[in-house]
C-alpha positions in Angstrom: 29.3 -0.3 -2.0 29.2 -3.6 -0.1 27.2 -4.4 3.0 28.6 -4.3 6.3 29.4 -8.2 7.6 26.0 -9.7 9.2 25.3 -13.5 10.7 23.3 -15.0 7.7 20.0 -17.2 9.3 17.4 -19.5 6.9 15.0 -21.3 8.5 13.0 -23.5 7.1 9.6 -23.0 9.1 7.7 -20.2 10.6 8.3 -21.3 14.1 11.9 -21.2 13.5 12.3 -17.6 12.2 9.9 -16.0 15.0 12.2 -17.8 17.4 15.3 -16.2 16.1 13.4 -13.1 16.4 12.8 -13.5 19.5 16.4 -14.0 20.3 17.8 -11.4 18.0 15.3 -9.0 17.5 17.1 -5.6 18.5 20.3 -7.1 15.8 18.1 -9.0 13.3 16.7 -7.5 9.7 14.1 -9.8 7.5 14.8 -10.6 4.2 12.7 -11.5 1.9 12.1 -9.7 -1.6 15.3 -7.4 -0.7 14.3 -4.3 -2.9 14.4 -2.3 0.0 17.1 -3.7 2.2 19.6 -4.7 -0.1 20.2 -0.9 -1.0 19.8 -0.2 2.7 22.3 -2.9 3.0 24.6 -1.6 0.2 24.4 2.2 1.4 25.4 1.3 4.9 21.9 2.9 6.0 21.2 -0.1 7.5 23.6 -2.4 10.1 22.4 -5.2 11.5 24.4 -8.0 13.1 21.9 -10.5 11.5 19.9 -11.5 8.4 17.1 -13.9 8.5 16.2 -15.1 5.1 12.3 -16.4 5.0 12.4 -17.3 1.0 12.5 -21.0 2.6 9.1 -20.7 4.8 6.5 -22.8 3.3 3.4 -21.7 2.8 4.1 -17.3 2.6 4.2 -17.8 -1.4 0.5 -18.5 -1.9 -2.7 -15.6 -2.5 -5.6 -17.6 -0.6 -9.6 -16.7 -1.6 -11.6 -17.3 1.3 -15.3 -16.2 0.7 -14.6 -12.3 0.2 -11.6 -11.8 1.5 -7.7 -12.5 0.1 -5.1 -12.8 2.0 -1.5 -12.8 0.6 1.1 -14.5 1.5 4.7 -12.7 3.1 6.4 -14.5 -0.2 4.2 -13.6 -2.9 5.9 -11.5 -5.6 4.4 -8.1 -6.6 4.8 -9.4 -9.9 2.7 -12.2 -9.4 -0.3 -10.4 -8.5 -0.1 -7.8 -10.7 -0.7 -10.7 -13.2 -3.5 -12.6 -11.1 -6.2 -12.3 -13.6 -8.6 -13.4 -10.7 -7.5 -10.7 -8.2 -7.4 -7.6 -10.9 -11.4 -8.6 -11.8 -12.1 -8.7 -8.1 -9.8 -5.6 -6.7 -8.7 -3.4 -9.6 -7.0 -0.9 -7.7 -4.2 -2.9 -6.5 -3.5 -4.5 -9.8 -3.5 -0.6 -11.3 -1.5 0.5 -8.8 1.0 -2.6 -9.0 1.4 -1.2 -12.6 3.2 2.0 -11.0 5.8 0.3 -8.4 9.2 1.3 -9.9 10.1 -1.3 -12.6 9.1 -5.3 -13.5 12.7 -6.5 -12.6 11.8 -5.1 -9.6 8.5 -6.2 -8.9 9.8 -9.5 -10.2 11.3 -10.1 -6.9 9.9 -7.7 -4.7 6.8 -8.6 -2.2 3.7 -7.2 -1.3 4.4 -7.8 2.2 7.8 -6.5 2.0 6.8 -3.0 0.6 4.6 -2.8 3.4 7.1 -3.8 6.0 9.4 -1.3 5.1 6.4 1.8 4.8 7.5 4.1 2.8 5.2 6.8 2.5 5.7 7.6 -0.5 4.9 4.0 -1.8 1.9 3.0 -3.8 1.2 -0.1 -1.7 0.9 1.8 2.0 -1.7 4.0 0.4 -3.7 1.4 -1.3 -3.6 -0.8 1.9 -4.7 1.8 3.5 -7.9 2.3 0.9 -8.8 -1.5 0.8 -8.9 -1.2 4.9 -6.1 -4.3 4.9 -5.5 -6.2 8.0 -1.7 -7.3 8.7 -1.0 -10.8 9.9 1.9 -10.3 12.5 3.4 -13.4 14.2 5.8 -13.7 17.6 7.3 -16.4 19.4 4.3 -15.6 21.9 1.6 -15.9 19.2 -0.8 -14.0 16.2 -2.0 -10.7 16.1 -4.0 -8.9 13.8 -3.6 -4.9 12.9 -5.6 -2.7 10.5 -3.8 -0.7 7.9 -4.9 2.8 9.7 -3.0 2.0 13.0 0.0 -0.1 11.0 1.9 2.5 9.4 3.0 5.0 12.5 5.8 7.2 11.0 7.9 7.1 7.9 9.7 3.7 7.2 8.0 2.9 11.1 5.0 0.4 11.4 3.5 -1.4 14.1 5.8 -4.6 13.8 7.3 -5.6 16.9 10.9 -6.3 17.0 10.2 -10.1 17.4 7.2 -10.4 15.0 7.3 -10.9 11.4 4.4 -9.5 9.0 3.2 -13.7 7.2 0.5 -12.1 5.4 -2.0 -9.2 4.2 -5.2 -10.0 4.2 -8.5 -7.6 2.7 -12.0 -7.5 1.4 -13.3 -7.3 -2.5 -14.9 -4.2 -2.7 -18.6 -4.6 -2.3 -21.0 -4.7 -5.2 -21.7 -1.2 -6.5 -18.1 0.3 -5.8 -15.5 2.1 -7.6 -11.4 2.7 -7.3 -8.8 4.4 -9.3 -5.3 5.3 -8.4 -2.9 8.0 -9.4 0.5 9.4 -9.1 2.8 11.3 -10.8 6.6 11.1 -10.7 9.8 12.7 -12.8 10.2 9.8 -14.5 8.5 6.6 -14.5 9.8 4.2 -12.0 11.1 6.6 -10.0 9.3 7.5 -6.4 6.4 9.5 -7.0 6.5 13.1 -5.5 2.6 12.3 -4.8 0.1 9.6 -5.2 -3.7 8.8 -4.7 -5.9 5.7 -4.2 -9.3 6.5 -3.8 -12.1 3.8 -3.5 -16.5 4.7 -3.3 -19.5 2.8 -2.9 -22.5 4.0 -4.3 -26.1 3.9 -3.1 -28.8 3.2 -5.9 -29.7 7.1 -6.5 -26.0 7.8 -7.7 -25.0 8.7 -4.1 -21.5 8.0 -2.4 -22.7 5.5 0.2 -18.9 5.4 1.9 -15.3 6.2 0.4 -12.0 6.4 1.5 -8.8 8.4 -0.3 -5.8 8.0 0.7 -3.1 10.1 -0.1 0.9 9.2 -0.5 3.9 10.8 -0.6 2.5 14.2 1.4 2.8 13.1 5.5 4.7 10.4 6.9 2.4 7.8 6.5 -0.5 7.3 4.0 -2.9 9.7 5.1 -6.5 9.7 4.8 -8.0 12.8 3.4 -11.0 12.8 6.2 -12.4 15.9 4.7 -12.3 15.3 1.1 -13.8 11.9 2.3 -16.6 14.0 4.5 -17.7 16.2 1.4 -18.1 12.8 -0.7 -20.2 11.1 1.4 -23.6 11.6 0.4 -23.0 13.4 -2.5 -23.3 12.8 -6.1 -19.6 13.2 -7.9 -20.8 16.6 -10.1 -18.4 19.3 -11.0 -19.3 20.9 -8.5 -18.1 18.3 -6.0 -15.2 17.2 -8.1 -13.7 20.9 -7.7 -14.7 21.4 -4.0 -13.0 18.1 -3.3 -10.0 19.7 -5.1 -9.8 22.5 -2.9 -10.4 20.4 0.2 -7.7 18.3 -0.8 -5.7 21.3 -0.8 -6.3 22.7 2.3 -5.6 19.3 4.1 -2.3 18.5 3.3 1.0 20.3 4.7 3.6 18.4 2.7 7.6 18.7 3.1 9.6 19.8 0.4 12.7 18.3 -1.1 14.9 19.0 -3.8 12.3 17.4 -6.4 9.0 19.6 -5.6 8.6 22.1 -2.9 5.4 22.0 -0.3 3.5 24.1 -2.3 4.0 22.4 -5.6 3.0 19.3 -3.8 0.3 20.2 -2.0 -0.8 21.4 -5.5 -0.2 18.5 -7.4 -1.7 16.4 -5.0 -5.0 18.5 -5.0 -5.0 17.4 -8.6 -4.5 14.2 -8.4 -7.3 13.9 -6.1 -9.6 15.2 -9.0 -8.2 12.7 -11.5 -9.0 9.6 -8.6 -12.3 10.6 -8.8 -12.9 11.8 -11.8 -11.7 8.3 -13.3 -13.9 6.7 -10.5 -17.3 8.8 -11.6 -16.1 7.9 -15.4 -16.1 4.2 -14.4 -19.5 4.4 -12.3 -21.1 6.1 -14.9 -20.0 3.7 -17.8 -21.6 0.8 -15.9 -24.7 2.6 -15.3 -25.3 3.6 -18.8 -24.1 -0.3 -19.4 -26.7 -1.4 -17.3 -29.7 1.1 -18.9 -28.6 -0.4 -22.2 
């Protein structure tokens, strides 16, 4: 199918492309990967009467260290940070979850920034956002405002971006000394949307004790969810068997997932309770490798 006819816009600096939104905002869709709106686009899902192209604003193509934190760019390709070196030594998780977003030809052109825009919940990058506690640069005609990943993603495919305001950057943290981060998912084929993903991130004290943690669910609710009481039991626990299955079950108990015609509730809410178990059963394999590491 072909898109519907839209007014084609490209400016050339940041000023200029919050200014069309202010002008256009309730007509306007941003473009800049496309992944997600070009099928929109194609499928006649989406209609808007304009189409602001922002591959021409300098400066959005760059992933910035400043100190501890990164920030990356609107323009940065997935693909480009899945094979920053720098950034998978300081923040595994996002460069093992980059691994999963559907295929390279489409990470080659897709954005970080874009996948968060559009907020799928069933996404990988939502979820892990949400588990490095990311800040969203948002900009406006009327200035800069800063929102955390917990309050950005509001509903399925709806996040806190104003109509006029366009998302230049994402910015987070490398994980503090002592902390540990897996991600999983599982999906009918590779590539394909995952009927149910994990990202799950703990800091340990010195005795082997989760100091804080955060795991974040995707593909269950209709935004990436924090599992509050499978992060409750963690905290200040060692990760034994024992808490590894009671986690599991917690897991379970939290989610109430729809069903589609891939995988019903139940089979989600199931799978999902495993896949909790794997995040953190790969982070205790990894926090216990460096320990024994270190006695050695």
């Amino acid at each position: 199918m072909k898109p519907p006819r839209f007014t084609y816009h490209a400016p050339t600096a940041v000023e200029e492309a919050t200014s069309l939104l202010a002008d256009l905002h309730e007509d306007a869709k941003v473009l800049a990967g496309g992944q997600s709106l070009i099928p929109l686009l194609s499928f006649r899902l989406a209609a808007p009467e304009h189409l602001i192209d922002i591959n021409r604003l300098p400066g959005l193509d760059q992933v910035e260290r400043t100190g501890n934190a990164w920030r990356i760019g609107a323009l940065v390709r997935q693909r480009t940070v899945e094979r920053s070196a720098e950034l998978a030594a300081a923040v595994p998780l996002l460069a093992q979850a980059l691994a999963s977003v559907a295929h390279p030809q489409v990470r080659n052109r897709g954005t970080i920034c874009g996948s968060l825009a559009h907020g799928d919940s069933s996404a990988e990058l939502p979820a892990v956002m949400t588990a490095l506690d990311a800040r969203m640069t948002l900009m406006s005609a009327g200035g800069t405002r800063q929102v955390a990943a917990d309050d950005f993603f509001q509903f399925h495919l709806t996040t806190a971006i104003g109509p006029d305001e366009l998302l230049t950057a994402v910015e987070f943290d490398s994980p503090v000394p002592g902390t540990y981060a897996a991600f999983e998912e599982f999906a009918l084929r590779r590539g394909d949307f995952a009927l149910a993903g994990v990202a799950a991130t703990a800091t340990f004290a010195a005795d082997g004790r989760i100091k804080q943690c955060r795991v974040v669910a995707a593909g269950v609710a209709p935004t990436p969810l924090r599992l509050a009481a499978v992060e409750e039991l963690l905290t200040g626990s060692e990760l034994s068997a024992s808490v590894l299955a009671a986690a599991q079950e917690a897991a379970h108990r939290e989610v109430t997932p729809m069903g589609d015609s891939r995988a019903d509730s139940d089979y989600r809410r199931h799978l999902l309770s495993v896949l909790v178990r794997r995040a953190l059963s790969a982070v205790q394999i990894k926090h216990g490798a460096e320990q024994e590491g270190e006695r050695r």
